[in-house]
ZAMARGU-4260 file (C-alpha; in steps of 0.2 Angstrom, whole numbers, plus 5000, padded with zeros to 4 digits):
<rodrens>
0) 4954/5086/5005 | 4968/5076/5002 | 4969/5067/4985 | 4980/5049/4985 | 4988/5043/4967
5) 4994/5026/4969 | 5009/5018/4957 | 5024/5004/4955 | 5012/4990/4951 | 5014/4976/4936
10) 5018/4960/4931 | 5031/4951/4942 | 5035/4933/4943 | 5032/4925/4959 | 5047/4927/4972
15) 5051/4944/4962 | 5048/4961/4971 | 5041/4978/4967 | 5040/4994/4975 | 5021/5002/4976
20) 5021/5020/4979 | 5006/5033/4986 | 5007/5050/4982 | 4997/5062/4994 | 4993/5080/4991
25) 4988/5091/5005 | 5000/5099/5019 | 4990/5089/5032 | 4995/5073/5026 | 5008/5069/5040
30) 4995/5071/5052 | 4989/5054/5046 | 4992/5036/5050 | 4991/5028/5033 | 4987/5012/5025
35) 4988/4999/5010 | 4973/4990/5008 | 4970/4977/4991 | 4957/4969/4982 | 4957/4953/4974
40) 4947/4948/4961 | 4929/4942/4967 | 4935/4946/4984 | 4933/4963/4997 | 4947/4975/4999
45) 4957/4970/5013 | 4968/4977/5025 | 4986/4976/5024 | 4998/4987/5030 | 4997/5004/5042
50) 5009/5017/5047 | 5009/5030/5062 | 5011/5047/5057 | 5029/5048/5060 | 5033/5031/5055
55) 5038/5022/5070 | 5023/5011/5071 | 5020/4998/5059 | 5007/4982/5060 | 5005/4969/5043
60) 4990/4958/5041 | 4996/4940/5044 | 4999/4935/5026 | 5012/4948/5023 | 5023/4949/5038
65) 5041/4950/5036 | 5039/4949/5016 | 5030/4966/5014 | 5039/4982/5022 | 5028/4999/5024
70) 5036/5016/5026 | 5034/5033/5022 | 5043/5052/5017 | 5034/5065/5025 | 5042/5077/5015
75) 5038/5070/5001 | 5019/5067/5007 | 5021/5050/5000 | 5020/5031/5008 | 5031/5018/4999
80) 5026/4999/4999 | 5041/4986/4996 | 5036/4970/4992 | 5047/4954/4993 | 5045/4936/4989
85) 5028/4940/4982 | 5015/4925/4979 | 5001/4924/4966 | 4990/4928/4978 | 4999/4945/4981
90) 4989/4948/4964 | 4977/4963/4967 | 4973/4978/4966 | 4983/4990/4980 | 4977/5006/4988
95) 4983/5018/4999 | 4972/5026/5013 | 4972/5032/5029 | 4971/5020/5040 | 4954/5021/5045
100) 4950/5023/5031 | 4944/5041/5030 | 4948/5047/5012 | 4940/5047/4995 | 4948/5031/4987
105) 4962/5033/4972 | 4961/5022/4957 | 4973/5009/4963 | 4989/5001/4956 | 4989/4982/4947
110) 5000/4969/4953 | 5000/4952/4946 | 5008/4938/4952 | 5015/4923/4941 | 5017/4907/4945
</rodrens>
C-alpha cells in the first residue's frame, strides 16, 4: 500500500509562492496518475490539480490555471506542487492522491494566505 506524506505549506502573503511537496512510498507509485486535492475551512476537499503517470498530462481546476504548476520525479516517487501568485483563498489544507482518489488519505500540509 502506498503511503503519501505531504509538505512545503505555511504562512505566505498574498502574491507570494510556495512549493508543496508529496512523498510516496511503494515502487508502484509511477504507475499512478496523481492528484492535489484541498479543503477549505467549512468547505469539501476539492479537486485541483492531476498528473499522468509519466507526466505529460496535466489538467487544473479553473481557479488555479496558469498560477499553480503540477509535476512530478518518478525517481524520487514524489509530486511537486508550485504555487504562484497565491490568493487568500488559496488557504487550505492540501493533499496529494491519486487521482481517483484511490489511496488512504495523508495528514495534509497548511497553507494560509494573507491579505
Amino acid at each position: 500500500q502506498v503511503q503519501l506524506v505531504e509538505s512545503g505549506g505555511g504562512l505566505v502573503q498574498a502574491g507570494g509562492s510556495l512549493r508543496l511537496s508529496c512523498a510516496a512510498s511503494g515502487r508502484t507509485f509511477s504507475s499512478y496518475a496523481m492528484a492535489w486535492f484541498r479543503r477549505s475551512p467549512g468547505k469539501e476537499r476539492e479537486f485541483v490539480a492531476a498528473i499522468s503517470w509519466g507526466g505529460g498530462t496535466t489538467v487544473y481546476t479553473d481557479s488555479v490555471k496558469g498560477r499553480f504548476t503540477i509535476s512530478r520525479d518518478n525517481a524520487k516517487n514524489t509530486v511537486y506542487l508550485q504555487m504562484n501568485s497565491l490568493k487568500p483563498e488559496d488557504t487550505a489544507v492540501y493533499y496529494c492522491n491519486t487521482d481517483r482518489p484511490s489511496l488512504s488519505w495523508g495528514q495534509g500540509t497548511q497553507v494560509t494566505v494573507s491579505s
